[in-house]
C-alpha positions as CSV (number, residue, x, y, z in Angstrom):
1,X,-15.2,-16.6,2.2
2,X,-17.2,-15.2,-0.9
3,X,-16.6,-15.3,-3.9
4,X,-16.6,-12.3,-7.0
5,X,-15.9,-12.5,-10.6
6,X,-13.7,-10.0,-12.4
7,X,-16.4,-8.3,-14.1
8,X,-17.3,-7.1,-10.4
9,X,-16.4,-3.3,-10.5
10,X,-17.1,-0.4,-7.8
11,X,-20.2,1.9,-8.6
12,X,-18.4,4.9,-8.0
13,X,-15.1,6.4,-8.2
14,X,-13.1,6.6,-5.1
15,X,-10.7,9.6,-4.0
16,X,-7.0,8.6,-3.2
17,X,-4.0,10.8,-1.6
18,X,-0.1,9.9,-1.6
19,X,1.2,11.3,1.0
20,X,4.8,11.6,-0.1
21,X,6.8,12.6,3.1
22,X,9.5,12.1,5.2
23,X,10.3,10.3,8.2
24,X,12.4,10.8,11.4
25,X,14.0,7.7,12.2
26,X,12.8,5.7,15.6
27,X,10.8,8.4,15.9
28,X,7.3,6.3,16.0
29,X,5.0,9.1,17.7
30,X,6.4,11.8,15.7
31,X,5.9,10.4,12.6
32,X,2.5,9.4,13.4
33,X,1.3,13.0,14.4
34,X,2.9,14.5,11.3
35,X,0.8,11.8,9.1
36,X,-2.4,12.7,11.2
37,X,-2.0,16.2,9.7
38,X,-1.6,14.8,6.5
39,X,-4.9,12.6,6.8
40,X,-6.8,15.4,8.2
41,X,-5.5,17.7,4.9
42,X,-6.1,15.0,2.2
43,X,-9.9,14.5,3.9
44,X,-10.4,18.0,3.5
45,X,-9.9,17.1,-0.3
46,X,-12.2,14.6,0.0
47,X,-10.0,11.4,0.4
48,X,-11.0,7.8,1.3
49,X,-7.9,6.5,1.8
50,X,-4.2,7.9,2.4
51,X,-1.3,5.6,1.5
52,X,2.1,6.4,3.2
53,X,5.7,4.8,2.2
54,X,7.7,1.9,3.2
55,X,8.4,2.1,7.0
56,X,7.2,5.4,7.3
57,X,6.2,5.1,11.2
58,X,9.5,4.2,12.0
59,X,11.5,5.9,8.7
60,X,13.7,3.4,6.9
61,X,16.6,3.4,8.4
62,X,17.7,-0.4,8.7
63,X,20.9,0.4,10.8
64,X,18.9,2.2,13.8
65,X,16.0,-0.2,13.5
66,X,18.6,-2.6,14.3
67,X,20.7,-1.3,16.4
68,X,17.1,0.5,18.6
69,X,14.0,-2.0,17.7
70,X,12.3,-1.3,21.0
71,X,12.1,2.2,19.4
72,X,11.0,1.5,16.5
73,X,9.1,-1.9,16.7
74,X,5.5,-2.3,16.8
75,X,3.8,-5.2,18.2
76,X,0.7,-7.1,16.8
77,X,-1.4,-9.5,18.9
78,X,-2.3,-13.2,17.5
79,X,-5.0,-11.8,15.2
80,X,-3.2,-8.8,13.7
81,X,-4.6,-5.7,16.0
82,X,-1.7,-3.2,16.7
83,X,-2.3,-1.3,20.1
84,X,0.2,1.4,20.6
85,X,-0.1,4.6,22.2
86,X,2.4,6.3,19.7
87,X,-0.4,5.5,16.8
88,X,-3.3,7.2,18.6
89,X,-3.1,10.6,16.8
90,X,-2.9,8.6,13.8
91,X,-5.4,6.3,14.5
92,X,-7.9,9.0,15.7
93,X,-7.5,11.1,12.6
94,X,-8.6,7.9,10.5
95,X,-11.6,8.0,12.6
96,X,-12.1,11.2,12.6
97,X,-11.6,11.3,8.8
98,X,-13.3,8.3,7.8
99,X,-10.3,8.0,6.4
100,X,-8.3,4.1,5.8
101,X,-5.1,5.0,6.4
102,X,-2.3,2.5,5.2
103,X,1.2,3.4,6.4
104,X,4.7,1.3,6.3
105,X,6.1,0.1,10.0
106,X,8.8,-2.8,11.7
107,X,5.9,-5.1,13.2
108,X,6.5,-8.0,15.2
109,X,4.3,-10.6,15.1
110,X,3.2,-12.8,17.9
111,X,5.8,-15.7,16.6
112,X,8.3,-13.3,17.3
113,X,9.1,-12.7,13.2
114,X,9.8,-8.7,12.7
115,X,8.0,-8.4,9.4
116,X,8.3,-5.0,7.0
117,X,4.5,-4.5,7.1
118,X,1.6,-2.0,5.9
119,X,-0.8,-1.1,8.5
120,X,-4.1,0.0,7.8
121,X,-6.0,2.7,10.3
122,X,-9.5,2.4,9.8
123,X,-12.4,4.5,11.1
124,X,-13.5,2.6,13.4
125,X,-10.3,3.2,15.2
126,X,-8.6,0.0,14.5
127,X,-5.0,-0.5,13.7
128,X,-4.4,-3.9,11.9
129,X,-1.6,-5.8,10.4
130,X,-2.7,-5.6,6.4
131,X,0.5,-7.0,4.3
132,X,3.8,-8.1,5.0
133,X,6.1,-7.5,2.5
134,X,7.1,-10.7,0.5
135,X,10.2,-10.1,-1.7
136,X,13.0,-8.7,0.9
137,X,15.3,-6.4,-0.5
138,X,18.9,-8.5,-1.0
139,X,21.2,-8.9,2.6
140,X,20.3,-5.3,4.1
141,X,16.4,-6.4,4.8
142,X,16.6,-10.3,4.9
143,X,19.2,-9.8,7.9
144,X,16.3,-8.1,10.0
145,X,12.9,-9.0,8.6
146,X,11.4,-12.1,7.9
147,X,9.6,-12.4,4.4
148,X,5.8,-12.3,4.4
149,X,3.9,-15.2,3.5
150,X,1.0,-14.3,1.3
151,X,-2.3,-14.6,1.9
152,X,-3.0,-11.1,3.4
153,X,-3.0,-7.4,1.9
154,X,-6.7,-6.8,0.4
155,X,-8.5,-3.5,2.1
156,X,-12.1,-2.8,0.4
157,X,-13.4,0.8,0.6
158,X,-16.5,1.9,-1.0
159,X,-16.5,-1.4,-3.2
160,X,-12.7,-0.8,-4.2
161,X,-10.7,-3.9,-3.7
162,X,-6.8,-2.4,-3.0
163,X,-4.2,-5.0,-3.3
164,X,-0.8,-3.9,-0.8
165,X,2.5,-4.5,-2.3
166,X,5.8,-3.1,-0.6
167,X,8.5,-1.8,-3.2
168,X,10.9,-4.7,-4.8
169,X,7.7,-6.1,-4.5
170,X,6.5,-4.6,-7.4
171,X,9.8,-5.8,-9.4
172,X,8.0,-9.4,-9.6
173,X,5.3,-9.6,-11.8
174,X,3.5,-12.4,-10.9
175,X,2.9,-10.8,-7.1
176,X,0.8,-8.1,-9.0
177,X,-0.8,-10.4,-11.0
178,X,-1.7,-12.7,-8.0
179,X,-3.4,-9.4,-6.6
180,X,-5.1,-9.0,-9.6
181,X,-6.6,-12.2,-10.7
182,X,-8.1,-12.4,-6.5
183,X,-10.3,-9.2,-7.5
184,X,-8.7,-6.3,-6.5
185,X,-9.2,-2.7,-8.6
186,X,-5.5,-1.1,-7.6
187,X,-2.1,-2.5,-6.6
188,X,-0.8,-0.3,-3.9
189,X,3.1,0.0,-3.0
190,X,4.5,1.7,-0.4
191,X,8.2,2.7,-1.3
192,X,11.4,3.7,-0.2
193,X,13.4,3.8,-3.9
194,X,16.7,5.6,-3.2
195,X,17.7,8.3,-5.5
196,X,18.3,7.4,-8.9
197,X,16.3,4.2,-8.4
198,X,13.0,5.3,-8.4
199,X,13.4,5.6,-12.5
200,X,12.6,1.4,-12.2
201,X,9.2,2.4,-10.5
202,X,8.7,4.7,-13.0
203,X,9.0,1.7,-16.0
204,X,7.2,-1.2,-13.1
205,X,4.3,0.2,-11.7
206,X,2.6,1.4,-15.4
207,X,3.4,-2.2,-16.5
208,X,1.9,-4.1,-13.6
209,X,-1.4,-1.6,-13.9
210,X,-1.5,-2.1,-18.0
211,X,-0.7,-6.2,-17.6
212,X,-3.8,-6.2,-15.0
213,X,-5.5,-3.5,-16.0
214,X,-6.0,-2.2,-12.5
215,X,-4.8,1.1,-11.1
216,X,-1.2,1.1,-9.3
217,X,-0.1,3.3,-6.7
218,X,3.5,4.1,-6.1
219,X,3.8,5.8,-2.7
220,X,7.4,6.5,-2.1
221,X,9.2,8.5,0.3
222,X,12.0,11.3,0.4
223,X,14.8,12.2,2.1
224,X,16.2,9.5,4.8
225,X,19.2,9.0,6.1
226,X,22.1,10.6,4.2
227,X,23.8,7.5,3.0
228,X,20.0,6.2,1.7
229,X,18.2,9.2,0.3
230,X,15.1,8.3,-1.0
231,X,13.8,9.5,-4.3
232,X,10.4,11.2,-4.3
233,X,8.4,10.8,-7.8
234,X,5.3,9.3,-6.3
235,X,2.7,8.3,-8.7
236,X,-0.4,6.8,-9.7
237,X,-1.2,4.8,-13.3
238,X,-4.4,4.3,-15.3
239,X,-5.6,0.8,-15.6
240,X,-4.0,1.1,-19.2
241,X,-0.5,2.0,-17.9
242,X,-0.9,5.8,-18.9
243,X,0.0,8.2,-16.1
244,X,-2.5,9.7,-13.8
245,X,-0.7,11.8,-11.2
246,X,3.4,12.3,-10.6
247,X,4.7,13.9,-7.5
248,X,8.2,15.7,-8.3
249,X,11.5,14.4,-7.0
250,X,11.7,15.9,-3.8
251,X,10.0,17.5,-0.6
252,X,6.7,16.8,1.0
253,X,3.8,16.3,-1.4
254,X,0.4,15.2,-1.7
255,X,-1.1,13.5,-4.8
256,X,-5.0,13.3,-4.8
257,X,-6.4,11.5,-7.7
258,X,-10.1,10.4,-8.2
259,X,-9.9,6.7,-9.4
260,X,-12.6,6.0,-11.8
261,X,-14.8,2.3,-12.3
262,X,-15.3,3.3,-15.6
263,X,-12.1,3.6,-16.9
264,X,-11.3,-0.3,-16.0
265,X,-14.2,-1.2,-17.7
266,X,-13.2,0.3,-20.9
267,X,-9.6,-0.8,-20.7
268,X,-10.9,-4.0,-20.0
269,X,-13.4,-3.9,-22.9
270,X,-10.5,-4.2,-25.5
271,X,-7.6,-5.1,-23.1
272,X,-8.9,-8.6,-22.1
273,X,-5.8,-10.6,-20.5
274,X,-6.4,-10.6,-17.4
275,X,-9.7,-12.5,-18.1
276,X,-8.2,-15.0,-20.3
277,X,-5.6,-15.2,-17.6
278,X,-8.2,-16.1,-15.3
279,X,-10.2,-18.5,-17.7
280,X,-6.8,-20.4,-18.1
281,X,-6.6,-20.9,-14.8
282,X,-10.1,-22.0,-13.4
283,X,-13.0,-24.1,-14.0
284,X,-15.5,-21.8,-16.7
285,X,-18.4,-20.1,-14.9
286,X,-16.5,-20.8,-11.7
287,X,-15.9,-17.3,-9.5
288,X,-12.5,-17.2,-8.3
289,X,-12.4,-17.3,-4.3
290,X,-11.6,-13.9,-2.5
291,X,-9.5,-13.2,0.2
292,X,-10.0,-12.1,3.4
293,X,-10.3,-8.3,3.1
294,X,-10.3,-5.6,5.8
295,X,-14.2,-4.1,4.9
296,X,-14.4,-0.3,4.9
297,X,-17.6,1.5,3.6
298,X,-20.9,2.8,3.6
């Protein structure tokens, strides 16, 4: 463990794609050669990292993932590595790329909980457990996942600290702020908001970036199955809740948007809760502790 104070901010900005698609559900290998071509477009735009929705390796669609979990399971050894042959072209193209890659699947974990999860793909060809999403949505998820129990979900790229959150996630405040107050730079939330829906994201995701003043990242899918049609409207927010980038309702898109150190530090400069947040809770002088992130840089 090391520890950081909030004041610690990247050098440099760092370049982020959405990748708002859709999914084929139980369709692991599919979905994971469509998102390589994705990665491989978003480096050409000089990503770091490409963040893909909820479940998007095996599409959200609870009633097959029930009903088929061989097909759309993936299985995570006693430290968190993922070793799959239907992630490889996915897992190649992060290397190829450079590229950390997070990207919703249905993980089960070697206690034998299935655990709605983000993955991370980093270049050095490593597919890891990163977050396991905490807040379950109601009956329809809590019948088939089991809830995550903190503790995980920081990635650091180029000096960024990214925080993962998984969409009713972002409903509870306090999870963001946890995220926050541990050091991380952006709160990242892969989605799957049904139609009509997504307008909460829309008023939850500015608020948790302007109550933190961090960057949030709403990476939500589209389409689905036709009783669950997901909403689109991907989106990124300023550290002072204004908007940065919007993807439209509908279809494949791909929001790139260059996520700038110097715009925390001058919303922080006037905007100062999160560091009386922080004095209120710790010992003056005293660094908070960091979690264990998944290191990714030069």
């Amino acid at each position: 463990m090391s520890t950081h104070t909030l004041t610690d901010l990247p050098s440099a900005p760092l370049r982020l794609a959405v990748l708002q698609a859709e999914a084929t559900p139980a369709d692991v290998r599919g979905n994971s050669v469509r998102a390589a071509t994705l990665v491989r477009e978003a480096a050409r735009r000089g990503t770091r990292v490409a963040v893909l929705p909820e479940l998007h390796l095996c599409g959200y669609d609870l009633p097959t993932l029930a009903g088929d979990p061989s097909a759309c399971e993936v299985i995570a050894d006693d430290v968190g590595t993922v070793m799959d042959g239907r992630l490889d072209a996915l897992a190649e193209q992060a290397e190829a790329t450079g590229t950390l890659v997070l990207a919703g699947a249905a993980v089960r974990r070697v206690d034998g909980r299935l655990v709605n999860s983000i993955l991370g793909f980093d270049p050095s060809g490593t597919v890891r457990l990163g977050y396991d999403k905490q807040h379950l949505w109601h009956s329809d998820e809590a019948e088939i996942f089991a809830a995550g129990m903190g503790g995980d979900g920081l990635w650091e790229v180029d000096g960024w600290r990214l925080g993962g959150a998984i969409c009713y996630d972002m409903s509870f405040a306090a999870h963001a702020g946890a995220s926050a107050l541990s050091g991380v730079h952006a709160y990242v939330c892969a989605s799957a908001f049904v139609v009509g829906a997504e307008k909460r994201a829309a008023v939850y995701m500015p608020a948790r970036a302007l109550e933190n003043t961090i960057y949030s990242v709403f990476a939500n899918a589209y389409g689905g199955p036709v009783d669950r049609r997901t909403g689109g409207a991907s989106a990124v927010y300023g550290p002072d809740g204004s908007l940065v980038d919007i993807a439209t309702a509908a279809g494949e898109q791909m929001l790139v948007s260059e996520l700038e150190p110097r715009r925390i530090a001058s919303t922080r400069s006037f905007l100062r809760m999160l560091e009386e947040r922080s004095r209120s809770m710790a010992e003056p002088g005293v660094g908070l502790e960091e979690q264990d992130l998944c290191p990714m840089g030069v």
